[in-house]
PDB file of N, CA, C and O in Angstrom:
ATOM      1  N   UNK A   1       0.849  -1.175   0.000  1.00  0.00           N
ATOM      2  CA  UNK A   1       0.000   0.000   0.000  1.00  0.00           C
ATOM      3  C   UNK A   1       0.892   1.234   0.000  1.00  0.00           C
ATOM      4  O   UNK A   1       1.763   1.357   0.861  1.00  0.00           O
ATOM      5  N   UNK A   2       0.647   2.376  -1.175  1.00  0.00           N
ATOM      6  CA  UNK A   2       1.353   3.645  -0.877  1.00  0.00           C
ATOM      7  C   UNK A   2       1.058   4.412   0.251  1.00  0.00           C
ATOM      8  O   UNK A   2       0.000   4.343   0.877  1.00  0.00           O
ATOM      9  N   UNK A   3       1.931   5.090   0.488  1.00  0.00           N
ATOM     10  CA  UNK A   3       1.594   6.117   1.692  1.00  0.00           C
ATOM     11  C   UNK A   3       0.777   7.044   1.625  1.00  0.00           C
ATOM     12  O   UNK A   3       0.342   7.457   2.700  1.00  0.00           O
ATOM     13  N   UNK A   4       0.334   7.629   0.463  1.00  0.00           N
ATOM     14  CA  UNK A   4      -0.828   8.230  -0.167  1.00  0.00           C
ATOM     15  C   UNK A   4      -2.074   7.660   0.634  1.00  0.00           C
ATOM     16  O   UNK A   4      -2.819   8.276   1.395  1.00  0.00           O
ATOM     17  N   UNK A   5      -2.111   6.157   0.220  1.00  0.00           N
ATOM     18  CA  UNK A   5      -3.192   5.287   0.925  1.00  0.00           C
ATOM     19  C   UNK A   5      -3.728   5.213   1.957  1.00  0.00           C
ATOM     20  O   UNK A   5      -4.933   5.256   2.206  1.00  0.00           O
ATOM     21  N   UNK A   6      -2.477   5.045   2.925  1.00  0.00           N
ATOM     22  CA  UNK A   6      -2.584   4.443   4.203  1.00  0.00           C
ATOM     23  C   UNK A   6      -3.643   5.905   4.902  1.00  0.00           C
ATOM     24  O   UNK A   6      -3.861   7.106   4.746  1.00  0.00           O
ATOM     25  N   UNK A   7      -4.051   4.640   5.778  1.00  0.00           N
ATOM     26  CA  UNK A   7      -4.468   5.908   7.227  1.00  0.00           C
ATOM     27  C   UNK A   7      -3.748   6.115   8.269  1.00  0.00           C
ATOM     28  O   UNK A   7      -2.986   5.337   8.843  1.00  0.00           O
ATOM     29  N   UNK A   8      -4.043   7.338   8.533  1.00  0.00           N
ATOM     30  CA  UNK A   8      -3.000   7.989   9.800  1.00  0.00           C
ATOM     31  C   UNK A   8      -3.759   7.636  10.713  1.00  0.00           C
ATOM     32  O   UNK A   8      -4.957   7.814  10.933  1.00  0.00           O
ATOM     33  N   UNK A   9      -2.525   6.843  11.500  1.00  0.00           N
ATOM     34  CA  UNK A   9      -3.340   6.379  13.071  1.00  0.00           C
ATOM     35  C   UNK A   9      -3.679   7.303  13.847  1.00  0.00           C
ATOM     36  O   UNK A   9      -4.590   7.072  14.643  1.00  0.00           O
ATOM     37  N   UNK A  10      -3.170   8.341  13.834  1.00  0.00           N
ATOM     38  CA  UNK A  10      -3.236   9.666  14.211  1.00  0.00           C
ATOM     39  C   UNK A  10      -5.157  10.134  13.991  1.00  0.00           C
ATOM     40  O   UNK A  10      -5.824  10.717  14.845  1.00  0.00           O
ATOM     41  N   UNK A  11      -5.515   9.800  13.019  1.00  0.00           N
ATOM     42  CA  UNK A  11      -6.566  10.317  12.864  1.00  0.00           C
ATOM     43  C   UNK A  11      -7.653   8.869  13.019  1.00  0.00           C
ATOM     44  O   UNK A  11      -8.758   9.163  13.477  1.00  0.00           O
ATOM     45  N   UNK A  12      -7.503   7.776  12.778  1.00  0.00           N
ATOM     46  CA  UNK A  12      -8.030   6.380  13.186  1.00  0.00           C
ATOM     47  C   UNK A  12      -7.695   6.724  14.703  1.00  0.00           C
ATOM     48  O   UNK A  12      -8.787   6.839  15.258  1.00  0.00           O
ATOM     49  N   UNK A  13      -7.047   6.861  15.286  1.00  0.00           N
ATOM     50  CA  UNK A  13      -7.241   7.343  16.820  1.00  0.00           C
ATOM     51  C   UNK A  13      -7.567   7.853  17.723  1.00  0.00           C
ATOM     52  O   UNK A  13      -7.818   7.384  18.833  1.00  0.00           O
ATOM     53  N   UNK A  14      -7.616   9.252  17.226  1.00  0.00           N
ATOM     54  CA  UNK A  14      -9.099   9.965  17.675  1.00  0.00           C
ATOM     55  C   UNK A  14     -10.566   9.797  17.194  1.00  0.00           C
ATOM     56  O   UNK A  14     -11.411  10.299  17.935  1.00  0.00           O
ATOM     57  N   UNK A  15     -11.010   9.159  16.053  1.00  0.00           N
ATOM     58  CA  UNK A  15     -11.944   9.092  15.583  1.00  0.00           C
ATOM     59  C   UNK A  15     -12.796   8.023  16.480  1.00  0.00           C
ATOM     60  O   UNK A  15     -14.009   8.086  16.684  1.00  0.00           O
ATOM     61  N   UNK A  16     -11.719   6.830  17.069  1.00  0.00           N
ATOM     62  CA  UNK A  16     -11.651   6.343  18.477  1.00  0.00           C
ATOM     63  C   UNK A  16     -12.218   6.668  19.418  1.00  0.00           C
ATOM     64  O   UNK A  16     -13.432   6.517  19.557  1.00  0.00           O
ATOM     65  N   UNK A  17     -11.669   7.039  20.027  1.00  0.00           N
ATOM     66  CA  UNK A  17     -11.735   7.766  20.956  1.00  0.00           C
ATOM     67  C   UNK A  17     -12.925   8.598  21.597  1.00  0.00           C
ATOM     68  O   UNK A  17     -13.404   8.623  22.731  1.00  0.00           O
ATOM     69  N   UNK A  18     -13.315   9.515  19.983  1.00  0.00           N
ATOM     70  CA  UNK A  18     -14.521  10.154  20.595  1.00  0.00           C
ATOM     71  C   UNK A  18     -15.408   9.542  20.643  1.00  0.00           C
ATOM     72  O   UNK A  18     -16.293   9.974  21.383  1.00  0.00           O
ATOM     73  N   UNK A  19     -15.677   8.213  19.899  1.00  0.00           N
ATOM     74  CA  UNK A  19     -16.835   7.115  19.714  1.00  0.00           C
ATOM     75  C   UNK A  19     -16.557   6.668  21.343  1.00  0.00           C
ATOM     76  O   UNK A  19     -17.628   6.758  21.944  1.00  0.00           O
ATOM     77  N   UNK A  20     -15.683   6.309  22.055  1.00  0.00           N
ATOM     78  CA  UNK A  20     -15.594   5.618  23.410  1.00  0.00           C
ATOM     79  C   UNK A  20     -15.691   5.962  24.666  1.00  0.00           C
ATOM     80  O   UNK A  20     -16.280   5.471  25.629  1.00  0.00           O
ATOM     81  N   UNK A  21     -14.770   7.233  24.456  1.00  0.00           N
ATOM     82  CA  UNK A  21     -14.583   7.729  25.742  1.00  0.00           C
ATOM     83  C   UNK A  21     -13.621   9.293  25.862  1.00  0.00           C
ATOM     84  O   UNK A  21     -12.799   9.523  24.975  1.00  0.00           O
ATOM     85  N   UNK A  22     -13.727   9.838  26.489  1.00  0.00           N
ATOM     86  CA  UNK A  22     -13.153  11.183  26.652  1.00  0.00           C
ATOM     87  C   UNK A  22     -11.721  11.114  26.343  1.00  0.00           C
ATOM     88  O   UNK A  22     -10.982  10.133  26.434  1.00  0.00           O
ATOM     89  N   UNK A  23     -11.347  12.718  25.835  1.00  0.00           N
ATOM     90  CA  UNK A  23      -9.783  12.360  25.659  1.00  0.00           C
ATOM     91  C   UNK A  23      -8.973  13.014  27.207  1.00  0.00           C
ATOM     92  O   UNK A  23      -9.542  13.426  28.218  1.00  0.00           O
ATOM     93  N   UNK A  24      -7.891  12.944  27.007  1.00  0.00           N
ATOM     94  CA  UNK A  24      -6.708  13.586  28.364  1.00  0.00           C
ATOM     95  C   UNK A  24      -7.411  15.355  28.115  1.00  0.00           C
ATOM     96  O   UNK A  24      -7.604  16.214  28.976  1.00  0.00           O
ATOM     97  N   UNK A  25      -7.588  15.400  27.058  1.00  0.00           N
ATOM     98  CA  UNK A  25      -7.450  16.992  26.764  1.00  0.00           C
ATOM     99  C   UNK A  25      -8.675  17.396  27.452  1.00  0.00           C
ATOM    100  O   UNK A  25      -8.815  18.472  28.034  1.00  0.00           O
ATOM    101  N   UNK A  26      -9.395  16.639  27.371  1.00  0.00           N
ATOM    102  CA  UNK A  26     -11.125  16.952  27.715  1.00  0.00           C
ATOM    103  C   UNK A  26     -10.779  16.839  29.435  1.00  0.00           C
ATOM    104  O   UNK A  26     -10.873  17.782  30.221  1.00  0.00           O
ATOM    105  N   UNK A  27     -10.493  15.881  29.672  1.00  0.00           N
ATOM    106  CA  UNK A  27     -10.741  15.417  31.024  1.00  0.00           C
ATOM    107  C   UNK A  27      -9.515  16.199  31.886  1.00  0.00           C
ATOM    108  O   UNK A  27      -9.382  16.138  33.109  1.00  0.00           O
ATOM    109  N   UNK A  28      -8.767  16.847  31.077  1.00  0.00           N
ATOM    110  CA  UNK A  28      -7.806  17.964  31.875  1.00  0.00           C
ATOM    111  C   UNK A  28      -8.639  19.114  32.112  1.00  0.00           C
ATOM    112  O   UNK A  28      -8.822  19.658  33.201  1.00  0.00           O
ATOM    113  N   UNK A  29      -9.323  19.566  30.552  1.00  0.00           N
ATOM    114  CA  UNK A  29      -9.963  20.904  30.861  1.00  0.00           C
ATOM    115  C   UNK A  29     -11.210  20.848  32.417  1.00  0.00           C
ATOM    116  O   UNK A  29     -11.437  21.649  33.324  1.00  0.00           O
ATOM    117  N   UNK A  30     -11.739  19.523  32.076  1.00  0.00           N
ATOM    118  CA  UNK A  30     -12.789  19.235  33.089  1.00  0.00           C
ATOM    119  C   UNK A  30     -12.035  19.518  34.561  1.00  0.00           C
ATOM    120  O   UNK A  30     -12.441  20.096  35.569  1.00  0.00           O
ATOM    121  N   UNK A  31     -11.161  19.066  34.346  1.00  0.00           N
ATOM    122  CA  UNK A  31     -10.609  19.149  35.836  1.00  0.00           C
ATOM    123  C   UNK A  31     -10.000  20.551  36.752  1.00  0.00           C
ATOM    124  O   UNK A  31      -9.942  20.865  37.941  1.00  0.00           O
ATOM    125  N   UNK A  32      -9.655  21.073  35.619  1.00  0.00           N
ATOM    126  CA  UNK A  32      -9.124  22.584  35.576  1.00  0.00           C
ATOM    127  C   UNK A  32     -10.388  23.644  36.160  1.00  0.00           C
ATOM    128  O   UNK A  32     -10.415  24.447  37.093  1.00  0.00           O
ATOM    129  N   UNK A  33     -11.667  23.117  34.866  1.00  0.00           N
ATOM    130  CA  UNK A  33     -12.587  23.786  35.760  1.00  0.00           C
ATOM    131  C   UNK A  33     -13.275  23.079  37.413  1.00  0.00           C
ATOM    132  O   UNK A  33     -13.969  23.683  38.231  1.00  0.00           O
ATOM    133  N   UNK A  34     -13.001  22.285  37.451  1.00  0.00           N
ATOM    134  CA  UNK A  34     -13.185  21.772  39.032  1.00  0.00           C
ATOM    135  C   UNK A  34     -12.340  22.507  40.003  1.00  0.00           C
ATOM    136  O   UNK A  34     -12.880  23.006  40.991  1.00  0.00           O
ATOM    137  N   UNK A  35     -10.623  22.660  39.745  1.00  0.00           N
ATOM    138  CA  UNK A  35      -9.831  23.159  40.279  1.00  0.00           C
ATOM    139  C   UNK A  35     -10.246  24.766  40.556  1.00  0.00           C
ATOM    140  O   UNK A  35      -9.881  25.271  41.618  1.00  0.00           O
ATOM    141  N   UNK A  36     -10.906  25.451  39.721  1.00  0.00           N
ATOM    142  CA  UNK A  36     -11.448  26.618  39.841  1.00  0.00           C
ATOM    143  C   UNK A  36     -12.597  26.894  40.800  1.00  0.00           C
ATOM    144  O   UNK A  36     -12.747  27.647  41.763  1.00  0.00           O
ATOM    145  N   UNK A  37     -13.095  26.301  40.383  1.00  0.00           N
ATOM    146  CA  UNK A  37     -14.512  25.866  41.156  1.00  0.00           C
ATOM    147  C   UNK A  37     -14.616  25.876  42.470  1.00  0.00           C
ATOM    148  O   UNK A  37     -15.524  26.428  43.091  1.00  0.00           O
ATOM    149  N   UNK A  38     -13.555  25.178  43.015  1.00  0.00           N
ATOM    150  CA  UNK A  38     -12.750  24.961  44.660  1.00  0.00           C
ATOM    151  C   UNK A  38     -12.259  26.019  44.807  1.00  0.00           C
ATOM    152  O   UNK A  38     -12.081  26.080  46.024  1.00  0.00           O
ATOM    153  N   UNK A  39     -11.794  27.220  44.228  1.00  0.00           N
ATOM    154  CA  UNK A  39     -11.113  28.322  44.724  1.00  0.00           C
ATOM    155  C   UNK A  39     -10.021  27.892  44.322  1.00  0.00           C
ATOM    156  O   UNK A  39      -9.086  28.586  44.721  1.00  0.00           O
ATOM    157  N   UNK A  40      -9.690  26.921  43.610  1.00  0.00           N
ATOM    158  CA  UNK A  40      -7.861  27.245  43.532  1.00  0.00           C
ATOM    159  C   UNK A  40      -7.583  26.810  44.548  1.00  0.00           C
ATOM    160  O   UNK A  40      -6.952  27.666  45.168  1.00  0.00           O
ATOM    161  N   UNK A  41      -7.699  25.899  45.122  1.00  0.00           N
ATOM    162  CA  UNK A  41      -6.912  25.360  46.457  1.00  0.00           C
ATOM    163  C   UNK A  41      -5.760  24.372  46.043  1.00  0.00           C
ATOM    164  O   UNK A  41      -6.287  23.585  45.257  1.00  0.00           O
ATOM    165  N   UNK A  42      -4.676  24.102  46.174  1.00  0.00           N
ATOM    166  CA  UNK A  42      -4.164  23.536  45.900  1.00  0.00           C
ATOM    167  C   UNK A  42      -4.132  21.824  46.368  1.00  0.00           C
ATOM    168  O   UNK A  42      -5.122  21.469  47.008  1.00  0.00           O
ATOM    169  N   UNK A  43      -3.312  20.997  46.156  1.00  0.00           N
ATOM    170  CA  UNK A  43      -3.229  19.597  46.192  1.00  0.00           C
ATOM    171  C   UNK A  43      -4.151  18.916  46.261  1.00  0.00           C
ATOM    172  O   UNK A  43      -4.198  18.331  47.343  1.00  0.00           O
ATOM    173  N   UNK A  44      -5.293  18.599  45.318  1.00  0.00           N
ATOM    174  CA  UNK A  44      -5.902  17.981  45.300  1.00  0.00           C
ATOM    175  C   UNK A  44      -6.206  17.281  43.849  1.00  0.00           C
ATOM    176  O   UNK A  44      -7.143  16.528  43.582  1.00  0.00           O
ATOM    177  N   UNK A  45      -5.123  17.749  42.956  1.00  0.00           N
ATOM    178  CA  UNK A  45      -5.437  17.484  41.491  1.00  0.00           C
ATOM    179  C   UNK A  45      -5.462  15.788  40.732  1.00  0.00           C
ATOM    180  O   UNK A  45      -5.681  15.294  39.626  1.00  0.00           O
ATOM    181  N   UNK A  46      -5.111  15.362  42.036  1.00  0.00           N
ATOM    182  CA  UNK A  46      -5.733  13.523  41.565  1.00  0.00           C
ATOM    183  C   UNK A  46      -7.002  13.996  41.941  1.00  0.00           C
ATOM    184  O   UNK A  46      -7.720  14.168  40.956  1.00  0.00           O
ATOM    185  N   UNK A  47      -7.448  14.223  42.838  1.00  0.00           N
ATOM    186  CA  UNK A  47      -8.656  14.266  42.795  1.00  0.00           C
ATOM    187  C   UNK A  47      -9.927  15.004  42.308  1.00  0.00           C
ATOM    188  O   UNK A  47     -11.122  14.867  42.567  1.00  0.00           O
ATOM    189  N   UNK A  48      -9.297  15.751  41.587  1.00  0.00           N
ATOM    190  CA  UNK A  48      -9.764  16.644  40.156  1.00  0.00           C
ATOM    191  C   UNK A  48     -10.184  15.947  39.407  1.00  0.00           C
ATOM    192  O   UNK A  48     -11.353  15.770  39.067  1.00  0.00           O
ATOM    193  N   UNK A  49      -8.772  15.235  38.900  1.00  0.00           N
ATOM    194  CA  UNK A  49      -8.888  14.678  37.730  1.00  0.00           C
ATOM    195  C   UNK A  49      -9.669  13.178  37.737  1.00  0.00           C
ATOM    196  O   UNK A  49     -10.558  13.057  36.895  1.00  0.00           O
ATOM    197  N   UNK A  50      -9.440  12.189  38.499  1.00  0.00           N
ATOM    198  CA  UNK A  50     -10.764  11.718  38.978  1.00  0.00           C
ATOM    199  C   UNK A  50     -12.272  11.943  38.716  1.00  0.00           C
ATOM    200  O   UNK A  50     -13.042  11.376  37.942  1.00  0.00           O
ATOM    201  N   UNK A  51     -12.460  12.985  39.635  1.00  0.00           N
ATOM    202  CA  UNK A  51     -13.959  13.407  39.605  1.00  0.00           C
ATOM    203  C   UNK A  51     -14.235  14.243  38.224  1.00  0.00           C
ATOM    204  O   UNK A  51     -15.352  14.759  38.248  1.00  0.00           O
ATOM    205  N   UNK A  52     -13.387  14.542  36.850  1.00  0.00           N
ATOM    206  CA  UNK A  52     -13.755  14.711  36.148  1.00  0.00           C
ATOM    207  C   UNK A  52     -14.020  13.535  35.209  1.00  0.00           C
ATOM    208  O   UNK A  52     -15.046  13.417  34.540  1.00  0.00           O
ATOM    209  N   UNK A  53     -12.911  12.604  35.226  1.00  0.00           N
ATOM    210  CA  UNK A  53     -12.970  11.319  34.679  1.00  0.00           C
ATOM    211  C   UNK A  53     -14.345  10.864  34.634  1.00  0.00           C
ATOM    212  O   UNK A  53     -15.036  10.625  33.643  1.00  0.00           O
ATOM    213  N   UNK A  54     -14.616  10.786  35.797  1.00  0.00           N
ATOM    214  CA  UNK A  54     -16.027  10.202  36.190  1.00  0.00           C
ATOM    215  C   UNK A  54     -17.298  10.811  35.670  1.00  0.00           C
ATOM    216  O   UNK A  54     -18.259  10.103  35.369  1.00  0.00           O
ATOM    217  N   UNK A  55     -17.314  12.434  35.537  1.00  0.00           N
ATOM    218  CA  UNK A  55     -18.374  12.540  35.200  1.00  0.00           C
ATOM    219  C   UNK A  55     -18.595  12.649  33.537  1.00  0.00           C
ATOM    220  O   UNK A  55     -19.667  12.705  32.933  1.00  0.00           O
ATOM    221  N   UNK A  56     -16.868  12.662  32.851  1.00  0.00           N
ATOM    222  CA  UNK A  56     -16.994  12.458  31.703  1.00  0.00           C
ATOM    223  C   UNK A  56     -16.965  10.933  30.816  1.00  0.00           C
ATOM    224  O   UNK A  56     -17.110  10.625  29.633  1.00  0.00           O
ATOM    225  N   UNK A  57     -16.800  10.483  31.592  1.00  0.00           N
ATOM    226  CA  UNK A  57     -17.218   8.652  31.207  1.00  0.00           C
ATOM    227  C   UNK A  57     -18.374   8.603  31.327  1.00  0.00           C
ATOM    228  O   UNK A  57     -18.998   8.150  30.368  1.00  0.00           O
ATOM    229  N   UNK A  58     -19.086   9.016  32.462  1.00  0.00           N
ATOM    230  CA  UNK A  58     -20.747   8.969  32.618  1.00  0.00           C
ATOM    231  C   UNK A  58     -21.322   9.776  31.422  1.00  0.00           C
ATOM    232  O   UNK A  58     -22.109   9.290  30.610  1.00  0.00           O
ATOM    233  N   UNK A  59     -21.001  10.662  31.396  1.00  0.00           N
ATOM    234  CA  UNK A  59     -21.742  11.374  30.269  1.00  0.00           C
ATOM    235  C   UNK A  59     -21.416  10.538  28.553  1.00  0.00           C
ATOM    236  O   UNK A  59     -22.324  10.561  27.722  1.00  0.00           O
ATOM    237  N   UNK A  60     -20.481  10.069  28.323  1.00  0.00           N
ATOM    238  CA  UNK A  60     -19.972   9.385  27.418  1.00  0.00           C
ATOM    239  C   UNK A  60     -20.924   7.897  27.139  1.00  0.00           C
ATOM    240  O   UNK A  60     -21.510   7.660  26.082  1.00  0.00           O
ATOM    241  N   UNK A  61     -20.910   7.143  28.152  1.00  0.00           N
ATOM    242  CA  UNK A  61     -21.727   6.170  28.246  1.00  0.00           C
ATOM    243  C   UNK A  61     -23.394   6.204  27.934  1.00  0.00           C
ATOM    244  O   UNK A  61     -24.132   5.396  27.371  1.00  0.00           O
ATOM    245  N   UNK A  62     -23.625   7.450  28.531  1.00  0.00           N
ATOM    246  CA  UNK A  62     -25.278   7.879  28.249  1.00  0.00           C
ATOM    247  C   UNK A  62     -25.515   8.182  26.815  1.00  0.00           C
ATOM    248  O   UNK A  62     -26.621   8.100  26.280  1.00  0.00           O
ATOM    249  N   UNK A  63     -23.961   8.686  25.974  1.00  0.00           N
ATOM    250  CA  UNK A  63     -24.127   9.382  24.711  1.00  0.00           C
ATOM    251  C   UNK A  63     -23.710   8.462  23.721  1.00  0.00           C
ATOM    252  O   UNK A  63     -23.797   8.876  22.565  1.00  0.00           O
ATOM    253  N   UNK A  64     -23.138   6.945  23.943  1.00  0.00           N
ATOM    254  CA  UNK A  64     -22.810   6.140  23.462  1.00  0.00           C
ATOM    255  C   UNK A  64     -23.673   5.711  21.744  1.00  0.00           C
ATOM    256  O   UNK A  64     -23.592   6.006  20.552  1.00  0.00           O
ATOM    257  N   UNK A  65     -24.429   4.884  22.636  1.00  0.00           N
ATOM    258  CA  UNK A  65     -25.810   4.457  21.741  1.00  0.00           C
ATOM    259  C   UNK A  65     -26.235   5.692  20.723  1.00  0.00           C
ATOM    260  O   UNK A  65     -26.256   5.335  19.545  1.00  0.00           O
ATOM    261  N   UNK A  66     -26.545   6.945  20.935  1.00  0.00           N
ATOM    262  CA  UNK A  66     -26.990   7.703  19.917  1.00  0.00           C
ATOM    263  C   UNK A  66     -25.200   7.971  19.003  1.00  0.00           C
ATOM    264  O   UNK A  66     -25.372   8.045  17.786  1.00  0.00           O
ATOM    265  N   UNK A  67     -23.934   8.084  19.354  1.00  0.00           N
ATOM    266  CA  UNK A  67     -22.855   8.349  18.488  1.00  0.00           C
ATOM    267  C   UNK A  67     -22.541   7.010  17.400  1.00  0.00           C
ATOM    268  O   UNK A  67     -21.935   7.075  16.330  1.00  0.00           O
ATOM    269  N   UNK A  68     -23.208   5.695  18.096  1.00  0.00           N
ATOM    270  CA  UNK A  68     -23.000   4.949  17.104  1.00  0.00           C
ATOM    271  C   UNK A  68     -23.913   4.744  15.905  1.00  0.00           C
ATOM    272  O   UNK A  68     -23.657   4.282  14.793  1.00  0.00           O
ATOM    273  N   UNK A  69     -25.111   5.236  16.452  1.00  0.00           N
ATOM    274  CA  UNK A  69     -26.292   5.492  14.919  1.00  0.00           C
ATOM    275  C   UNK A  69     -25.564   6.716  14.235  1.00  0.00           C
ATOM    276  O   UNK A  69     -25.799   6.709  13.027  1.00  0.00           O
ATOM    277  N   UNK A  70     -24.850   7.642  14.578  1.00  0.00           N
ATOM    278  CA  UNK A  70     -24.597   8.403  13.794  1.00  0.00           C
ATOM    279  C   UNK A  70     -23.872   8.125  12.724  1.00  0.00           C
ATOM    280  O   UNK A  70     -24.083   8.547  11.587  1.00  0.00           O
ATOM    281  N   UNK A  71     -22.633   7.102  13.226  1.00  0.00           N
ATOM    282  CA  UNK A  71     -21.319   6.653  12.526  1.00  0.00           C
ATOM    283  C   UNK A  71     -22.048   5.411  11.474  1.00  0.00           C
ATOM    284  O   UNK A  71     -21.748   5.152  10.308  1.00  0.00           O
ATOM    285  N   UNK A  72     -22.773   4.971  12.078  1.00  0.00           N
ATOM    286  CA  UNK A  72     -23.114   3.600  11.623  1.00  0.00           C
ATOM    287  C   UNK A  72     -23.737   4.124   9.856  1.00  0.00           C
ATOM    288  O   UNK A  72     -24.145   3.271   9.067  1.00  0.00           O
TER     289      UNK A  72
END
């Protein structure tokens, strides 16, 4: 196969991704605004990032089923 051809995993990877589950980028920003949210307190950013994880997997899971009729 030429390289012309091929697909960039790069882009087969996110296309991934958003079908499954949140990316780092998402679930940083999520957390950033949590970190705000608290006032800026410091040391708690596992547990930021955590409790954003969570509510962006949840939301992901609920949105599942309708992203795959889309693709499909």
């Amino acid at each position: 196969m030429s390289e012309s051809t091929e697909k960039s995993p790069q882009i087969e990877s996110k296309a991934f991704n958003l079908e499954l589950h949140p990316t780092d980028e998402e679930i940083g920003l999520r957390a950033y605004q949590i970190y705000l949210e608290r006032g800026g307190a410091d040391g708690h950013d596992v547990d930021d990032w955590v409790q954003a994880e969570r509510e962006l997997f949840g939301k992901y899971q609920r949105t599942e089923p309708m992203a795959k009729k889309v693709v499909a």
